[in-house]
Backbone as CSV, one residue per row, in Angstrom:
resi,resn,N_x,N_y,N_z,CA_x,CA_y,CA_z,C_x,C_y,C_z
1,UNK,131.436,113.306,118.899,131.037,114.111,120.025,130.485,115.453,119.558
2,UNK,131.088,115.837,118.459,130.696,117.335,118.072,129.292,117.130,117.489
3,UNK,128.662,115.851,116.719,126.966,116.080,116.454,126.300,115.816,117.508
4,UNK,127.322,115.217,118.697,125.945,115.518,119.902,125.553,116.254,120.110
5,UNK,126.778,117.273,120.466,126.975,118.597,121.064,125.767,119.514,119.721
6,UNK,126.130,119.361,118.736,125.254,120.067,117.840,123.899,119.617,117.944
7,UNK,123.303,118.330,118.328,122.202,117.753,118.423,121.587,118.583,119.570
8,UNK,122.478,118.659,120.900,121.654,119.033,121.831,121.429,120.500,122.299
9,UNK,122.428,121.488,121.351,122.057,122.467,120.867,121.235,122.917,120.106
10,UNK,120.879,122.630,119.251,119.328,122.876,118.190,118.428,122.442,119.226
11,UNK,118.258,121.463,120.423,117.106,120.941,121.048,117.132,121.814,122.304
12,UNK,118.521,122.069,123.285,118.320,122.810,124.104,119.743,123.376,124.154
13,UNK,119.106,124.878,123.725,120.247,126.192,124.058,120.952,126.330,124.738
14,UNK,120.274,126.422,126.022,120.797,126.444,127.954,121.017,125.290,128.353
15,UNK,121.030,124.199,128.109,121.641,123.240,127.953,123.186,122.810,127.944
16,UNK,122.972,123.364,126.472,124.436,123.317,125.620,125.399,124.307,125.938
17,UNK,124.814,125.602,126.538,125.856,126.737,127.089,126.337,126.715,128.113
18,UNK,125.292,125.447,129.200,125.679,125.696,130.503,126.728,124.244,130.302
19,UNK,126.624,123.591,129.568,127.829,122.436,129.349,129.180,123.163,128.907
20,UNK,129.070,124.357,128.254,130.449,124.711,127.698,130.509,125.622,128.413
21,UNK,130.187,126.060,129.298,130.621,126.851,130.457,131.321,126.419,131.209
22,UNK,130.831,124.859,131.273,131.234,124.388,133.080,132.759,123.016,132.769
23,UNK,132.581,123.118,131.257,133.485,122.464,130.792,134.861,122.729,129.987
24,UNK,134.220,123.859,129.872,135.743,124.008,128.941,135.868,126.045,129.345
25,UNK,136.604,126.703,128.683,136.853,128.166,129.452,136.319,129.046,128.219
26,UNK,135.513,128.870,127.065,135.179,129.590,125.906,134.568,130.605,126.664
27,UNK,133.387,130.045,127.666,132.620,131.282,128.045,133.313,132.275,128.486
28,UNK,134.548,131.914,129.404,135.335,133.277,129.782,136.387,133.645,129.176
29,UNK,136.633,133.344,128.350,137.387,134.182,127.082,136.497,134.905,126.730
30,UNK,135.443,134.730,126.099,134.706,135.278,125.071,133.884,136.588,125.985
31,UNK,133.580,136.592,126.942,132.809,137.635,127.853,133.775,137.955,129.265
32,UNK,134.007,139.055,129.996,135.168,139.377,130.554,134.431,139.486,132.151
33,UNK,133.055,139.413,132.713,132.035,139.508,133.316,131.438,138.314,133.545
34,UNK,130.361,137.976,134.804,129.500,137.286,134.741,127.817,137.826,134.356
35,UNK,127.450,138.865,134.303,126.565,139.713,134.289,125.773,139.465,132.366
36,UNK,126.488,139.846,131.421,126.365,139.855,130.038,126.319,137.925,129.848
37,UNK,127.006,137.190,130.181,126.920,135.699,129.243,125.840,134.999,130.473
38,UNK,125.487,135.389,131.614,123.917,135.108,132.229,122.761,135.235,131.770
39,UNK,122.885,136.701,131.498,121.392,137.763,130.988,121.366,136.971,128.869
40,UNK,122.344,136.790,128.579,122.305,135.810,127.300,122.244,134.471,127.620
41,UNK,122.075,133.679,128.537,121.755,132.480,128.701,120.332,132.443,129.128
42,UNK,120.014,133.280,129.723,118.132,133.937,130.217,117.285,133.852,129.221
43,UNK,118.202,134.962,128.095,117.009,136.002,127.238,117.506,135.533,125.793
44,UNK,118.902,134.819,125.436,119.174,135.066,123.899,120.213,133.794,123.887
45,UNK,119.433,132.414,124.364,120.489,131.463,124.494,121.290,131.143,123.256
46,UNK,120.179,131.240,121.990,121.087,130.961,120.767,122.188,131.970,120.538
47,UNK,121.533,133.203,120.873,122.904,134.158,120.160,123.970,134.023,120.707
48,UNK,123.708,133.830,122.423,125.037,133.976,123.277,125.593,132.738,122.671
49,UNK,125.385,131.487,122.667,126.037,130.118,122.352,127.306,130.124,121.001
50,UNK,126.095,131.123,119.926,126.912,130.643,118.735,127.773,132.339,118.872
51,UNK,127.718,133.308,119.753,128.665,134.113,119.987,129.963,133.274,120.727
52,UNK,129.598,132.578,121.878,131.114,132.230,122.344,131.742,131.142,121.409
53,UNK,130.703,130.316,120.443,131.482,129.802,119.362,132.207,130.539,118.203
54,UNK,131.841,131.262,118.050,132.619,132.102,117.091,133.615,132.901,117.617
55,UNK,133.455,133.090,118.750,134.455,134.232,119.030,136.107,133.692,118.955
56,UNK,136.934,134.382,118.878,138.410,134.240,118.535,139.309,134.678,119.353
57,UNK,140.265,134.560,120.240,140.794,135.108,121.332,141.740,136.700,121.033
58,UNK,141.602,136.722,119.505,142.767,137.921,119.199,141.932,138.977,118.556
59,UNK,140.853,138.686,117.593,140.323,139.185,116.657,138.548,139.763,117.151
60,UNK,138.346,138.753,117.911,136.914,138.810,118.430,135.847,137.819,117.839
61,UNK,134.863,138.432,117.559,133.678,137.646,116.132,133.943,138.568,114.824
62,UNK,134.365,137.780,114.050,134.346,138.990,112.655,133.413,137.737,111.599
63,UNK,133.352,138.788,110.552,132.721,137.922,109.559,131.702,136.937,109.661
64,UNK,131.837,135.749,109.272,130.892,134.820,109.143,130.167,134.889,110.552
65,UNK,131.364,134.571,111.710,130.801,134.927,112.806,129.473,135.399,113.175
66,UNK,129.723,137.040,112.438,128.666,137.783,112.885,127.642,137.092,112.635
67,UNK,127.676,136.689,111.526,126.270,136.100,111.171,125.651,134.951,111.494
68,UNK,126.497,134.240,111.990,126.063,132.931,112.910,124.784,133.655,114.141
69,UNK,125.686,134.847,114.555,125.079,135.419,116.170,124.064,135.801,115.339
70,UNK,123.773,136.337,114.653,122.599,136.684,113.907,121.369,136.247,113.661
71,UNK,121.810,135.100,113.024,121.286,133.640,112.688,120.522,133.164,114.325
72,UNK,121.200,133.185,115.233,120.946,132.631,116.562,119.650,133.612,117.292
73,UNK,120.072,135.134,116.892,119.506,135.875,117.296,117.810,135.596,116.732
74,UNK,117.915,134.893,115.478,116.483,134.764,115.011,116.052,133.592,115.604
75,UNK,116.722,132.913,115.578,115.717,131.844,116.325,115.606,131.935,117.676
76,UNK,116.235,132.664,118.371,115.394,132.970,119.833,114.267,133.856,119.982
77,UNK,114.088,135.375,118.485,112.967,135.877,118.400,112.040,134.822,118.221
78,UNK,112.187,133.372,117.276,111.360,132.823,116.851,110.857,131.878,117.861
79,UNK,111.746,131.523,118.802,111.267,131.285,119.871,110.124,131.682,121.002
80,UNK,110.966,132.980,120.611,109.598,134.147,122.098,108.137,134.130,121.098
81,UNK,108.302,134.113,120.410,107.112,134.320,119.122,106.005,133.105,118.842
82,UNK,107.143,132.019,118.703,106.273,130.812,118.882,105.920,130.633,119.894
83,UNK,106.043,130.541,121.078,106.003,130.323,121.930,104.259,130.878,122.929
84,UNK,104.413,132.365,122.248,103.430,132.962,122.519,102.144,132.790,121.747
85,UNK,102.627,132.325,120.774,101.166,131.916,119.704,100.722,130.896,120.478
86,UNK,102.053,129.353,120.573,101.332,128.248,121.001,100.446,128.604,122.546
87,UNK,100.408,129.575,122.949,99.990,129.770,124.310,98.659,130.459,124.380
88,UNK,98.543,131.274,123.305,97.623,131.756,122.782,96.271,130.728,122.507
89,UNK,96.739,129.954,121.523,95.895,129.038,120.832,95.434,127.946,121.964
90,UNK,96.521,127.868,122.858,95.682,126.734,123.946,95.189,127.375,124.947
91,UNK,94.857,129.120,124.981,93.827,129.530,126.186,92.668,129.385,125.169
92,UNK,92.663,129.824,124.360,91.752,129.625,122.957,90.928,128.715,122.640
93,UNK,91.248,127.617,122.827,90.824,126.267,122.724,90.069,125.766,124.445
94,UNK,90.645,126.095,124.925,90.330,125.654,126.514,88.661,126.153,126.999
């Protein structure tokens, strides 16, 4: 179950966050609000995802952690980025 879950995370972010939201309670441990783990399901699905995976109920995100969210954080820049090229290139072409 866990390489699905990892499968359909690398394919879809908001997907996979809105499954562990509605399934299990990580999201509300990890964020104390509805406001902050929304606006990261919007704008920064990877970071928020592999933030409520890392996070720890006593300690927070430390260490490796951080760098997971990090890690996540780039591929959603790389997202907005690609995204805009491929959009680019097909007014371009048209």
């Amino acid at each position: 179950m866990g390489c699905l879950f990892a499968l359909l995370a690398g394919v879809a972010p908001r997907v996979a966050l809105v499954l562990v939201w509605i399934f299990s309670d990580l999201v509300d441990r990890a964020f104390d609000g509805l406001l902050i783990p929304l606006l990261g399901l919007i704008v920064f699905p990877y970071a928020t995802l592999f933030y409520v995976l890392a996070w720890a109920p006593v300690i927070g995100v430390s260490g490796w952690g951080w760098a997971f969210v990090v890690l996540g954080f780039i591929f959603d820049i790389g997202h907005w980025v690609g995204g805009g090229s491929a959009g680019r290139q097909r007014i371009a072409t048209a």
